[in-house]
TILO-973484 format. One record per residue (C-alpha): residue in three letters; x, y, z. Coordinates in pm, 1 decimal. Each point is the difference from the previous one (the first is absolute). Example, Ala and Ser with C-alpha at 12.3 -4.5 7.8 and 13.67 -1.06 7.14 Angstrom:
{"ALA"; {1230.0; -450.0; 780.0}}
{"SER"; {137.0; 344.0; -66.0}}
! end
This chain:
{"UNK"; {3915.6; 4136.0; -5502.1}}
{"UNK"; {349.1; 107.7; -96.3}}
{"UNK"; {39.0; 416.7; -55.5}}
{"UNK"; {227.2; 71.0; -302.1}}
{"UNK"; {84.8; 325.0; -168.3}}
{"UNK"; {270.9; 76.4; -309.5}}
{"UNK"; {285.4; 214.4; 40.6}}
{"UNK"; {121.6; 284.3; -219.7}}
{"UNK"; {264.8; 224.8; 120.3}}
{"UNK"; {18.3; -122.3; 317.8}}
{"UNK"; {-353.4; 63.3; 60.2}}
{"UNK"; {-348.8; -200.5; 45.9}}
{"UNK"; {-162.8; -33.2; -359.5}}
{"UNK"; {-362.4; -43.2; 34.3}}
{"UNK"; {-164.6; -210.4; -321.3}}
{"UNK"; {-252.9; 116.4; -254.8}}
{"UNK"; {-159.8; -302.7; 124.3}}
{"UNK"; {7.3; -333.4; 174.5}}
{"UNK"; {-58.1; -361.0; -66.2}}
{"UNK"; {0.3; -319.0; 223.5}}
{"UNK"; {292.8; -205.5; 48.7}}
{"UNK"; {-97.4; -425.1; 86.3}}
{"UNK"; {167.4; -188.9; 200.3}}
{"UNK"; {5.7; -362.1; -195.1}}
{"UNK"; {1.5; -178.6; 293.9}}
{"UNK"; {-310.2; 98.6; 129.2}}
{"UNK"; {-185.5; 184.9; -301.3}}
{"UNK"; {-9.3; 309.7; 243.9}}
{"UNK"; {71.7; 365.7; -102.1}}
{"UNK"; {304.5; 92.5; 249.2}}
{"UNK"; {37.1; 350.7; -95.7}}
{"UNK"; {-119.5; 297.5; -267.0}}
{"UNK"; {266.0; 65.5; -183.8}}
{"UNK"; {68.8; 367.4; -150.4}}
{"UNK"; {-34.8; 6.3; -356.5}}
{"UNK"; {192.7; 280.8; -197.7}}
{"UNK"; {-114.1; 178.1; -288.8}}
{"UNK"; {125.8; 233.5; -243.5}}
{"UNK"; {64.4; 324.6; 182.0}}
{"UNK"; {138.5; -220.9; 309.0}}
{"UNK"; {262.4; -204.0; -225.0}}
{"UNK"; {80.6; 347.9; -124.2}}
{"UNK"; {74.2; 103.9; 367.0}}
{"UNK"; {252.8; -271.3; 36.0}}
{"UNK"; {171.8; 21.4; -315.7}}
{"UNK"; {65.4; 383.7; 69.6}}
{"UNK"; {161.9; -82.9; 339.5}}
{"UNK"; {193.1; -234.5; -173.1}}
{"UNK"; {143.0; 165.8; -185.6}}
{"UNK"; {44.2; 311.3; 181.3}}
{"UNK"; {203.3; -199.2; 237.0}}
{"UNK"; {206.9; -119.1; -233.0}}
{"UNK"; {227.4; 271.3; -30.3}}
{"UNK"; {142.5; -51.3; 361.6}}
{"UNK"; {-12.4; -400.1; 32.9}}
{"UNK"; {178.4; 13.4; -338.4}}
{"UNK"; {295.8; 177.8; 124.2}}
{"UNK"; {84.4; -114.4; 344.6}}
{"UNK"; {154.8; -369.8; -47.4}}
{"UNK"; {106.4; -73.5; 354.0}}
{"UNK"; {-329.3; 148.5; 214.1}}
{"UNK"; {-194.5; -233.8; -298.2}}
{"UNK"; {208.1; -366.1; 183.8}}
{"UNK"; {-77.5; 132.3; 303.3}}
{"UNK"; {-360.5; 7.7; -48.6}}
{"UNK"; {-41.7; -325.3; -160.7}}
{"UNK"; {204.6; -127.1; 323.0}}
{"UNK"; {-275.4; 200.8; 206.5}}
{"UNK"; {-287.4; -124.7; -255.6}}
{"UNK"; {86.4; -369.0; 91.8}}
{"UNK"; {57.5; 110.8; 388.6}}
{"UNK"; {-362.4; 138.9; -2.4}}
{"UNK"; {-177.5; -259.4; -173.4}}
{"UNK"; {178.6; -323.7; 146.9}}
{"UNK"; {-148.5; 141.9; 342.6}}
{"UNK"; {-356.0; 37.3; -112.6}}
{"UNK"; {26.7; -336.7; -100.8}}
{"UNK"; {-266.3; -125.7; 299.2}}
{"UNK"; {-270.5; 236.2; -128.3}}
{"UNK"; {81.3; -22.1; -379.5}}
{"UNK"; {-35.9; -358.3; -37.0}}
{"UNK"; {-322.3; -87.6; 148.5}}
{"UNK"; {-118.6; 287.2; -277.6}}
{"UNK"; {185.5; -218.8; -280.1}}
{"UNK"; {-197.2; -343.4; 125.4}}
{"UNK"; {-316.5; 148.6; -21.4}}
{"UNK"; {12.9; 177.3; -342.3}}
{"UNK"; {236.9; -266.8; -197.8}}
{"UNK"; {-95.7; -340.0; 236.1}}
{"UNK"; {358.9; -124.3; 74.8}}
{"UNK"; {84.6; -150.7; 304.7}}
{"UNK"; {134.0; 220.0; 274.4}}
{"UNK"; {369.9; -144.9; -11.7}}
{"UNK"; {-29.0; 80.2; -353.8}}
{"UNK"; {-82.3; 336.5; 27.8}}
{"UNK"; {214.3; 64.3; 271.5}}
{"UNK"; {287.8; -98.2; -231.3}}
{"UNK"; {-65.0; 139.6; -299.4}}
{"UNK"; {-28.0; 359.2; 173.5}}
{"UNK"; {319.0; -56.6; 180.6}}
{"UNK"; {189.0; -155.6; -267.4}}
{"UNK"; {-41.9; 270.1; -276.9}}
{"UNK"; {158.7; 249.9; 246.0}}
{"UNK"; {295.0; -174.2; -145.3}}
{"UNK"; {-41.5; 170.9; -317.7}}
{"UNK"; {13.7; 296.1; 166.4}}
{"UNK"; {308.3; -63.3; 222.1}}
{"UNK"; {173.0; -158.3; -323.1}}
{"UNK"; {-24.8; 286.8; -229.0}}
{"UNK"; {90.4; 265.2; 294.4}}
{"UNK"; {298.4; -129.9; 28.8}}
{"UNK"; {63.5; -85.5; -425.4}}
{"UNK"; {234.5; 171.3; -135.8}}
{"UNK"; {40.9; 116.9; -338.2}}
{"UNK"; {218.4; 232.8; -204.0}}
{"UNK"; {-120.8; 303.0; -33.3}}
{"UNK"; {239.0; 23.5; -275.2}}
{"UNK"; {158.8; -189.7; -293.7}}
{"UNK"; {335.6; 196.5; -133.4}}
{"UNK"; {10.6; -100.4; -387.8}}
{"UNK"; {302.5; 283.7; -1.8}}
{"UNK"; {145.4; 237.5; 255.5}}
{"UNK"; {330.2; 149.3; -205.2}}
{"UNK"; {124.8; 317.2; -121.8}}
{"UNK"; {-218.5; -61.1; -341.7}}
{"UNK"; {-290.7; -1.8; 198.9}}
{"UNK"; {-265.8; -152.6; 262.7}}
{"UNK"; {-291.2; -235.2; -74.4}}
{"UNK"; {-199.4; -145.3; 261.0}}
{"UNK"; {-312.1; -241.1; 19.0}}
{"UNK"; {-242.8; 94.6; 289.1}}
{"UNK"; {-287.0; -168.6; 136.5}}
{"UNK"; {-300.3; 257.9; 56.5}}
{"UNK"; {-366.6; -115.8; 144.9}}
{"UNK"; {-310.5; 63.9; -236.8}}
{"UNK"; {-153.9; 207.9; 250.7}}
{"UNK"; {-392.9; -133.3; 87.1}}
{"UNK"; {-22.6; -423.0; -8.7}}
{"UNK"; {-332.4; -136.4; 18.8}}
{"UNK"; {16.5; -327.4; 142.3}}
{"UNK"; {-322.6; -224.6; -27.4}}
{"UNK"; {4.0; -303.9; 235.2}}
{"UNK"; {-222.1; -342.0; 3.9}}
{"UNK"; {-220.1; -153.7; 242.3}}
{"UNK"; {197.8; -285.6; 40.7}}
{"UNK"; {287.6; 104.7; 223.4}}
{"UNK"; {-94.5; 355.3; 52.0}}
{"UNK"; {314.3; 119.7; 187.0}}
{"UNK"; {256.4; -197.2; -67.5}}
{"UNK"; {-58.4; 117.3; -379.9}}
{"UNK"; {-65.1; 346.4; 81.9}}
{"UNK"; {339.9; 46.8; 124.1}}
{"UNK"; {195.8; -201.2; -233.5}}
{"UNK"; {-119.1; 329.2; -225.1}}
{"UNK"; {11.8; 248.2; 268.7}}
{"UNK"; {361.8; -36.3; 134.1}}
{"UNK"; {201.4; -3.6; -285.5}}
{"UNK"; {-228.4; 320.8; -128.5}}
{"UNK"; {59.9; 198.0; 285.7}}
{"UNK"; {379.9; -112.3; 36.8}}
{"UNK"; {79.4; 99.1; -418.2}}
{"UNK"; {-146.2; 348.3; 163.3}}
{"UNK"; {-379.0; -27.5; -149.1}}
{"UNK"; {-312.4; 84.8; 190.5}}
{"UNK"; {-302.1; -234.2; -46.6}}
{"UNK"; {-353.6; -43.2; -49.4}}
{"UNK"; {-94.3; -356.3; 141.1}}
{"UNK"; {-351.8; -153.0; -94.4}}
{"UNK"; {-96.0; -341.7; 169.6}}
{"UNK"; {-224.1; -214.8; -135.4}}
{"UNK"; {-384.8; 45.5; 115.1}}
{"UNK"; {-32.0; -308.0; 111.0}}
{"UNK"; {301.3; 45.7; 269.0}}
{"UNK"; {27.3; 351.0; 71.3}}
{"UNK"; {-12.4; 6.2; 357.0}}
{"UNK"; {371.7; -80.6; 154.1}}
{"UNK"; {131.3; 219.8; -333.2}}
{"UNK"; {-204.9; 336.6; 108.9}}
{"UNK"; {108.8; -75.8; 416.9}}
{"UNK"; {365.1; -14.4; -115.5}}
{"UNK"; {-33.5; 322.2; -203.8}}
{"UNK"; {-193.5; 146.3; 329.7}}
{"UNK"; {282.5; -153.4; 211.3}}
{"UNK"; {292.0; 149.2; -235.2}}
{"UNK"; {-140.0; 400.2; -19.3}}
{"UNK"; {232.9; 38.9; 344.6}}
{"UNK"; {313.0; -146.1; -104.5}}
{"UNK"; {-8.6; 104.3; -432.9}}
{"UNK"; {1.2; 342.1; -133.3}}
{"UNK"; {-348.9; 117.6; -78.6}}
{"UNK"; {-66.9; -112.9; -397.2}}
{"UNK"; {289.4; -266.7; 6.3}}
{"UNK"; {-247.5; -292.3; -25.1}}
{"UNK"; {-368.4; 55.5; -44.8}}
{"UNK"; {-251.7; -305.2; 28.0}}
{"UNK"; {-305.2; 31.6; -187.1}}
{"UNK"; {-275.5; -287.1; -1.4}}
{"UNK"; {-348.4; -71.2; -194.2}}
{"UNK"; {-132.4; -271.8; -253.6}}
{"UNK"; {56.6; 69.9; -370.7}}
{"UNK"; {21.9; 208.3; -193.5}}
{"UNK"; {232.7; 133.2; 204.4}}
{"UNK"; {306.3; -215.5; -119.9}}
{"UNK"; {-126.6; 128.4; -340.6}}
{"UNK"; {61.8; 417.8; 107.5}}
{"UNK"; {348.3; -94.5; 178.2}}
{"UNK"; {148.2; -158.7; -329.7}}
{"UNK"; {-165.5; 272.8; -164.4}}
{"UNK"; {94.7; 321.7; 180.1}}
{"UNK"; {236.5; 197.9; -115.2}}
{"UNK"; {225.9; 67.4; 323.9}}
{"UNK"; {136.3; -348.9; 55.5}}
{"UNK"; {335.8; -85.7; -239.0}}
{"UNK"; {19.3; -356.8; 122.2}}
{"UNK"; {-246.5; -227.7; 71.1}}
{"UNK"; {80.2; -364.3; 176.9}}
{"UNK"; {-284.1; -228.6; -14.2}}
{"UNK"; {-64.1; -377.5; 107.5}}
{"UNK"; {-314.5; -157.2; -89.6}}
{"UNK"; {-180.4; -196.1; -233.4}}
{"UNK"; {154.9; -39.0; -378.6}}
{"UNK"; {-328.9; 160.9; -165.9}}
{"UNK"; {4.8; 304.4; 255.1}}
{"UNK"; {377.3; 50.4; -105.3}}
{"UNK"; {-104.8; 25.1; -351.0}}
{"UNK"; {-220.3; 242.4; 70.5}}
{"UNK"; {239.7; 186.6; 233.5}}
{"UNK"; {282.1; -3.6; -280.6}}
{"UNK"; {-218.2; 154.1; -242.2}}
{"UNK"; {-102.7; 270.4; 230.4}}
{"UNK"; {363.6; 68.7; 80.5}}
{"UNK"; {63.3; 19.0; -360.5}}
{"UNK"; {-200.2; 316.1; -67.2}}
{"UNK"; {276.3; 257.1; 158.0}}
{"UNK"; {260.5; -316.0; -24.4}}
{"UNK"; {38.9; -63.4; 410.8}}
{"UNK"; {229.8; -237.8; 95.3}}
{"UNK"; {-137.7; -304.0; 140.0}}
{"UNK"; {83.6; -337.3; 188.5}}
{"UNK"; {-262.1; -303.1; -29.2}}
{"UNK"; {-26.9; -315.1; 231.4}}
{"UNK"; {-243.3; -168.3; -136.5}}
{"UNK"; {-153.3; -343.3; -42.0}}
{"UNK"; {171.5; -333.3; 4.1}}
{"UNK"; {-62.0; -370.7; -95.5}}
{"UNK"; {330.8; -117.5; 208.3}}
{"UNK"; {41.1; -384.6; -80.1}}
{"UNK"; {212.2; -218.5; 293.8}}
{"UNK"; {144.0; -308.5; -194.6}}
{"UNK"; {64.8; -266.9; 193.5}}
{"UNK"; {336.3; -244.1; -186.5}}
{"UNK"; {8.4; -385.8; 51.1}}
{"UNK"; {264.7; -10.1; 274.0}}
{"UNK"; {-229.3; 182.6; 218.7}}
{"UNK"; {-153.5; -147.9; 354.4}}
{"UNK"; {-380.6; 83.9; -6.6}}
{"UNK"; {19.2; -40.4; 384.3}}
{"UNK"; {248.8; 262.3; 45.3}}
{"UNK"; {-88.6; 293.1; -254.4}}
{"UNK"; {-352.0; -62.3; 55.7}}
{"UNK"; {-35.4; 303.5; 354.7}}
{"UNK"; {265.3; 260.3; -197.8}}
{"UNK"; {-214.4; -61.0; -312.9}}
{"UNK"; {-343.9; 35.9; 148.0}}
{"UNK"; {84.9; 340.9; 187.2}}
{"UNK"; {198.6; 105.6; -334.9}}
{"UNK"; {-389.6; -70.8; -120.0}}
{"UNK"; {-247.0; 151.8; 259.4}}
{"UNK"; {170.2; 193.9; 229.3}}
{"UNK"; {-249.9; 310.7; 15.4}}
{"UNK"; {-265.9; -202.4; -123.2}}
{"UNK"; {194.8; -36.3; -335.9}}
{"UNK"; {-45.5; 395.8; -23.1}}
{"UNK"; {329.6; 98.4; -91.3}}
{"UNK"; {165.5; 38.2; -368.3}}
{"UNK"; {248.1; -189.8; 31.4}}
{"UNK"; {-185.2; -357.9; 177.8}}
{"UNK"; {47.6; -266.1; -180.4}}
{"UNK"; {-297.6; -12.7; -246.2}}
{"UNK"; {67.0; -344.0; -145.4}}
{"UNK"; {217.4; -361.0; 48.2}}
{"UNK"; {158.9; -206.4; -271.3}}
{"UNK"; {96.4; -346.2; 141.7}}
{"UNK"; {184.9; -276.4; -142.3}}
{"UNK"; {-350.8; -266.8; -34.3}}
{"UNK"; {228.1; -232.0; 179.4}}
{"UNK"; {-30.9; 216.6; 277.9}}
{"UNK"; {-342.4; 167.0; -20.2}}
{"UNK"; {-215.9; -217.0; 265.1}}
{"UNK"; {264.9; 11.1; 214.4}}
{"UNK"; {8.5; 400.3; 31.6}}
{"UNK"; {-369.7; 56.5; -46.6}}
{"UNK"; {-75.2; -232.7; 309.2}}
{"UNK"; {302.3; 184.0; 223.7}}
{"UNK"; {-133.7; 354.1; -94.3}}
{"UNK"; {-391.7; -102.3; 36.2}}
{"UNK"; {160.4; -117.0; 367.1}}
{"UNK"; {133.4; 369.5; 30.9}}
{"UNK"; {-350.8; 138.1; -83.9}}
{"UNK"; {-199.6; -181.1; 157.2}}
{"UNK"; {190.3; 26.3; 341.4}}
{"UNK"; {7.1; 408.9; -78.2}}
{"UNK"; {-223.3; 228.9; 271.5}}
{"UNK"; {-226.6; 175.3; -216.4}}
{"UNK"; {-219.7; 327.0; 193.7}}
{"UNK"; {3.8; 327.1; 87.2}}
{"UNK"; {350.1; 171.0; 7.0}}
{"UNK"; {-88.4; 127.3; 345.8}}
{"UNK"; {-37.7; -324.3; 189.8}}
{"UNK"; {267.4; -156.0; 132.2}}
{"UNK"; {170.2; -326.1; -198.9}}
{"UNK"; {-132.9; 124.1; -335.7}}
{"UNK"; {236.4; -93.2; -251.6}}
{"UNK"; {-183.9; 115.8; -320.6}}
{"UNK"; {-271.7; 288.4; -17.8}}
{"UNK"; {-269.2; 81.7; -204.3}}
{"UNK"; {53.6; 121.6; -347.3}}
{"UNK"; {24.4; 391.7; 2.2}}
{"UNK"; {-313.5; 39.0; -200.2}}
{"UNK"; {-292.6; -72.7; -163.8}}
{"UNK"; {109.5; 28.5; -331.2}}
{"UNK"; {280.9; -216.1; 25.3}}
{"UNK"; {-153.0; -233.6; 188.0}}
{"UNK"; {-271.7; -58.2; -312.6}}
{"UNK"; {319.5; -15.9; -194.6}}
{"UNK"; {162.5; -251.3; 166.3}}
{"UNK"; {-342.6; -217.0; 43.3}}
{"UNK"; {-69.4; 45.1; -353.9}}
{"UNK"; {312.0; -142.0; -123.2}}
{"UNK"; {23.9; -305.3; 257.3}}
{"UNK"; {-371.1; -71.4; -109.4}}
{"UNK"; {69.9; 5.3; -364.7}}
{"UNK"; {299.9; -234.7; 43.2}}
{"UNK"; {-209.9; -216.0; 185.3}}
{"UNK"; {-276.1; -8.4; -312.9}}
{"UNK"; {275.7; -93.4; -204.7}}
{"UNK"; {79.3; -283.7; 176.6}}
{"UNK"; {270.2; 102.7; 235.1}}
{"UNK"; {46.8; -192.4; 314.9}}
{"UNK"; {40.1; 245.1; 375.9}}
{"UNK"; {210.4; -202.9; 207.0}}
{"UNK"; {-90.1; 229.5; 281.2}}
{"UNK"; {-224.4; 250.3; -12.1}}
{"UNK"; {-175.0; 129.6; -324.0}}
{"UNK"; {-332.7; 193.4; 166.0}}
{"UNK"; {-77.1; 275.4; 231.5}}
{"UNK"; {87.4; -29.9; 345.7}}
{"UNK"; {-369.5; 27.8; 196.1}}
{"UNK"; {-304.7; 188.1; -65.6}}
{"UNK"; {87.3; 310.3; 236.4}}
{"UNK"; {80.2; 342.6; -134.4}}
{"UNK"; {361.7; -40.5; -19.0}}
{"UNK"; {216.7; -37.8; -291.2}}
{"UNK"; {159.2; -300.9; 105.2}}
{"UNK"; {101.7; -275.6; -262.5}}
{"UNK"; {237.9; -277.3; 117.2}}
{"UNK"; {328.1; -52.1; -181.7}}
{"UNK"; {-55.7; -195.5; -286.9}}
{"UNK"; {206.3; -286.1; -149.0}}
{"UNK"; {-130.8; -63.9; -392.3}}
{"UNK"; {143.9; -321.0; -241.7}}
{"UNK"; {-118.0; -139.8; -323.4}}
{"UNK"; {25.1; 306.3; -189.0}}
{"UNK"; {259.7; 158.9; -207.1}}
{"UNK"; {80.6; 289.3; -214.5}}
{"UNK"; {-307.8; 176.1; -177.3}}
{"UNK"; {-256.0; -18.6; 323.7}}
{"UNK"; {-27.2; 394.9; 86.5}}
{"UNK"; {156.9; -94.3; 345.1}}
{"UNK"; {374.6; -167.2; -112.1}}
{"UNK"; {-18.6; 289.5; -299.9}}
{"UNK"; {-114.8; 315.7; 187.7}}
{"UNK"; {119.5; 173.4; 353.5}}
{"UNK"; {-237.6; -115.6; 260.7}}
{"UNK"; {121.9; 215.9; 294.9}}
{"UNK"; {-164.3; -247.5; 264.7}}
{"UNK"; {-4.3; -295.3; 213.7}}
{"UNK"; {-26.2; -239.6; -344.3}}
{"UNK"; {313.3; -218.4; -100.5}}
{"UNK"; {23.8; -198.9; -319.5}}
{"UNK"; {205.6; -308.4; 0.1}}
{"UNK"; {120.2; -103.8; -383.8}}
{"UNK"; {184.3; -312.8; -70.5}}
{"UNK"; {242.3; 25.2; -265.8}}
{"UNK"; {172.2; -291.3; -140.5}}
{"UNK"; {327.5; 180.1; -226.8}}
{"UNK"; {185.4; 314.3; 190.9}}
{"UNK"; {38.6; 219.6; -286.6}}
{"UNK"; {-359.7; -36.9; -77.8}}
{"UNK"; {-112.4; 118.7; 370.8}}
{"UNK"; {250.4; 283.1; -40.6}}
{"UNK"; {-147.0; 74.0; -328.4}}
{"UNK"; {-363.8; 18.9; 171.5}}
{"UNK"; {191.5; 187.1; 333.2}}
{"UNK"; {88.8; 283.2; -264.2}}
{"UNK"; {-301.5; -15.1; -230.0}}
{"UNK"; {-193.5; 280.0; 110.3}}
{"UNK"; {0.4; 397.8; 15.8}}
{"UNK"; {112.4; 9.0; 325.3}}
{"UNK"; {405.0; -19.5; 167.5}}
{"UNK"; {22.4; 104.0; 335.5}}
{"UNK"; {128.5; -274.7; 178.9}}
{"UNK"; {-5.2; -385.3; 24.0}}
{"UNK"; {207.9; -259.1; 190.2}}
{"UNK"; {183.4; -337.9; -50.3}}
{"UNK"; {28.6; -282.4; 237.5}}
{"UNK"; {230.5; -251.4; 3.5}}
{"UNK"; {263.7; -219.5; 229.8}}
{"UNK"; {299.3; 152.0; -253.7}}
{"UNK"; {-10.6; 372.8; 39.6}}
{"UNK"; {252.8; 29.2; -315.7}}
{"UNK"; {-232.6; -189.5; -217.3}}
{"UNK"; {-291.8; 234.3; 146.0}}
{"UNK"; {168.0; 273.8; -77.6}}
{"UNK"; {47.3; -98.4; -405.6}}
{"UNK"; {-329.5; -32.7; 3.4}}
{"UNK"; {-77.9; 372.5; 157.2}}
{"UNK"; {235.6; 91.3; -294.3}}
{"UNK"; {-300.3; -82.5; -239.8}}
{"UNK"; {-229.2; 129.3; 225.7}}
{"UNK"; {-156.3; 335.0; -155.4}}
{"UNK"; {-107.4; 235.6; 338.7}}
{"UNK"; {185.3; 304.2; 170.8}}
{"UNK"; {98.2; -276.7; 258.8}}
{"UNK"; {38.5; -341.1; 34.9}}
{"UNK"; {60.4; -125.3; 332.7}}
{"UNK"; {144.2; -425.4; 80.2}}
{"UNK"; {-191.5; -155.7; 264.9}}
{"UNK"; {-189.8; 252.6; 166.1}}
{"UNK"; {-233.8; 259.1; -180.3}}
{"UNK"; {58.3; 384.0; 67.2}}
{"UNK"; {108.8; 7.2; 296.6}}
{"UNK"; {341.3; 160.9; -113.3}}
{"UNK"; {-273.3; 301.1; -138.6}}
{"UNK"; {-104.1; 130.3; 340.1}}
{"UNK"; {370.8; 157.3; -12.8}}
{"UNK"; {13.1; 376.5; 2.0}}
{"UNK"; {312.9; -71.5; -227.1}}
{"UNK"; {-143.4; -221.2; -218.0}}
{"UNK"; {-118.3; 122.2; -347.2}}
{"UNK"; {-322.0; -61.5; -54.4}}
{"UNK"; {-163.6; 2.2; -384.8}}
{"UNK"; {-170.1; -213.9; -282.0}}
{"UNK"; {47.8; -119.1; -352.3}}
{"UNK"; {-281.4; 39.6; -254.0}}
{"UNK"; {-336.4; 115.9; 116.6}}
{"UNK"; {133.8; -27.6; 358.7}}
{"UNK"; {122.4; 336.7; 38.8}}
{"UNK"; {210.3; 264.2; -86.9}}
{"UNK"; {318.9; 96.7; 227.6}}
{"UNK"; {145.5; -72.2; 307.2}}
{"UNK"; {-92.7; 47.1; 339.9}}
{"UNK"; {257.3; -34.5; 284.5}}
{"UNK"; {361.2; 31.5; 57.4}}
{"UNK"; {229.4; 224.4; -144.4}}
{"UNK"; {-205.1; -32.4; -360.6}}
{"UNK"; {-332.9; 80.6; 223.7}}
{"UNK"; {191.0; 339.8; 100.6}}
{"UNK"; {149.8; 77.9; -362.1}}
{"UNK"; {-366.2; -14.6; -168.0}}
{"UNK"; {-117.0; 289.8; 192.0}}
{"UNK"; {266.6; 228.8; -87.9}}
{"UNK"; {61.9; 83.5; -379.2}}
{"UNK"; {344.5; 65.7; -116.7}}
{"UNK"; {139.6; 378.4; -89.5}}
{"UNK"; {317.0; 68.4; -166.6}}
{"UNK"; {193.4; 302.0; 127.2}}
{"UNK"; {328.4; 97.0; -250.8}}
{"UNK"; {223.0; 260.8; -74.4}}
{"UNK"; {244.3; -15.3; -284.1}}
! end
């Protein structure tokens, strides 16, 4: 059993409570995770913001620290990702990386610089400048599906723009969050970030509290309505990653053979648990066996097991209710006549959440599974036989985060991204350009609102101030 506490000021925060934490591999509880109530949340906020003051006003000792932040946690890397295996079921490699490689975000905006600064006049009629000033307490809610990595896409640029921050992980991955808050009490000021963990409603009191004046958030569409209308009350400013229904669509000039390994990873790589997977395929009919049979290949040939064993390629998915999710949906495309070229059931009758990539054809638009986000191993193949209709059915829905299109003539492709509606649109490959600390990072529609990363990431946690004199 793993021993976690929160951190507040520096300090060990003991929970109002506890509650068990599964690891979906095995269906075994791995640790008792603290669980914060009222009076404890209060706690944090109050270091918060009492250390704000201080953090606020010292811009070089802040780069150092994220410099020292990313130092400290790149060489607990051996003993933090065997914690994020066994809460979120990744493969080791996996975890490994993601832990290392989000340090980037923290190197990247340490060493970002912006004007502190913009001189609209500087003459003997007068002085008027635009400065940049941090909101003072950020809440920053993370997801369960890459715990870290998403944590500090919010954390660096808050504490670089010269905010403090209250970080809540999700319950269901809690674990490597609170032992990087432990870890970081010796190398941040005491109340610079505070780590706070339980199961709802505790999302609920963060958006709700009065102390925070930003809150970042990346989750689920419906739980970033419900955080943007609890921002609303005392008007907080907020950030939302949410939910996507990213289409990949495949053009006539494309080879099957050679798109079909980029496209399957832009589909399941965590197990399909990531926003911006590819949710959904539009081929040319022409070309529809063809791909289906070279990406059933690809999944069939995938290691599916426990992300602690050796040679596992895929995991189990992170939890039990998105593993009903995902089953749910492949079933009911399945009733309605849908065909699994590989896959399309539950992977043995042990207690682990595995389910085997799955590659789905004869379906289209209007089965729950091409319409809504599946967030899971589940793929949905859709012949098209017109291009403008499949781009018409690639934009159709509530969702623009990203999509992809493939194609031997990358200026074509990229006419096509034109009509693409999403926050990006990548030509042969699918988000991989994203896992850049200087990439922005948003959605259209119901996808989201504002940026995350690069310079635009560091902007939106700073709010502008005019100083004049005429």
């Amino acid at each position: 059993m793993f021993d976690s506490t929160m951190t507040a000021g520096g300090l060990p925060l003991p929970g109002s409570g506890a509650y068990d934490v599964v690891n979906p591999a095995t269906g075994l509880v791995v640790a008792r995770a603290p669980a914060c109530g009222p009076a404890e949340l209060d706690a944090a906020m109050a270091a918060a913001q009492a250390a704000f003051p201080a953090w606020s006003a010292d811009e070089k000792a802040r780069r150092a620290a994220l410099h020292e932040t990313a130092d400290a946690i790149v060489a607990a890397v051996d003993r933090l990702a065997p914690l994020l295996t066994a809460e979120q079921g990744k493969p080791g490699y996996e975890a490994r990386g993601e832990i290392a490689g989000a340090c980037a975000w923290l190197r990247y905006y340490a060493d970002l610089d912006l004007p502190a600064e913009t001189l609209l006049q500087d003459d003997e009629n007068g002085r008027i400048a635009v400065m940049r000033r941090p909101f003072g307490v950020v809440a920053a809610i993370a997801p369960w599906n890459f715990p870290v990595a998403l944590a500090l896409w919010k954390v660096a640029p808050a504490l670089r723009a010269g905010n403090t921050v209250v970080l809540k992980p999700s319950p269901y991955t809690p674990l490597t969050t609170l032992a990087i808050g432990e870890l970081l009490r010796e190398v941040l000021p005491p109340g610079v970030l505070n780590v706070v963990s339980g199961p709802d409603p505790l999302g609920a009191w963060i958006t709700a509290h009065r102390t925070p004046r930003r809150i970042s958030f990346t989750g689920s569409t419906e739980t970033g309505t419900k955080v943007m209308t609890a921002a609303s009350a005392d008007f907080k400013r907020i950030s939302l990653e949410l939910g996507g229904n990213d289409p990949a669509i495949v053009l006539d000039d494309a080879d099957p053979a050679k798109i079909a390994e980029a496209l399957f990873w832009g589909a399941f790589r965590n197990n399909g648990q990531f926003c911006m997977a590819v949710k959904r395929v539009y081929v040319p009919a022409a070309l529809h066996g063809e791909l289906v049979e070279a990406l059933a290949a690809r999944a069939l040939a995938t290691r599916v097991g426990d992300g602690a064993a050796e040679g596992t390629e895929l995991g189990p998915v992170s939890n039990r209710r998105q593993y009903d999710r995902v089953a749910g949906l492949v079933a009911d495309a399945l009733g309605r006549g849908a065909v699994a070229a590989a896959g399309g059931a539950p992977a043995g009758d042990g207690p682990g959440l595995f389910f085997p990539p799955t590659i789905l054809t004869g379906l289209s638009d209007g089965v729950p599974i091409v319409d809504e986000e599946q967030f899971g191993p589940a793929l949905p193949v859709v012949a098209y036989d017109r291009l403008d209709d499949a781009i018409d059915r690639a934009n159709g829905t509530p969702y623009g985060l990203t999509a992809s299109v493939w194609s031997a003539d990358t200026d074509r492709a990229a006419q096509v991204a034109a009509r693409v509606d999403a926050g990006q649109v990548w030509i042969n490959t699918h988000g991989r350009g994203a896992l850049r600390p200087d990439v922005p990072f948003g959605g259209h529609k119901s996808s989201g609102i504002g940026l995350e990363n690069g310079r635009w990431g560091l902007e939106s946690f700073s709010e502008i101030q005019v100083v004049g004199r005429l």
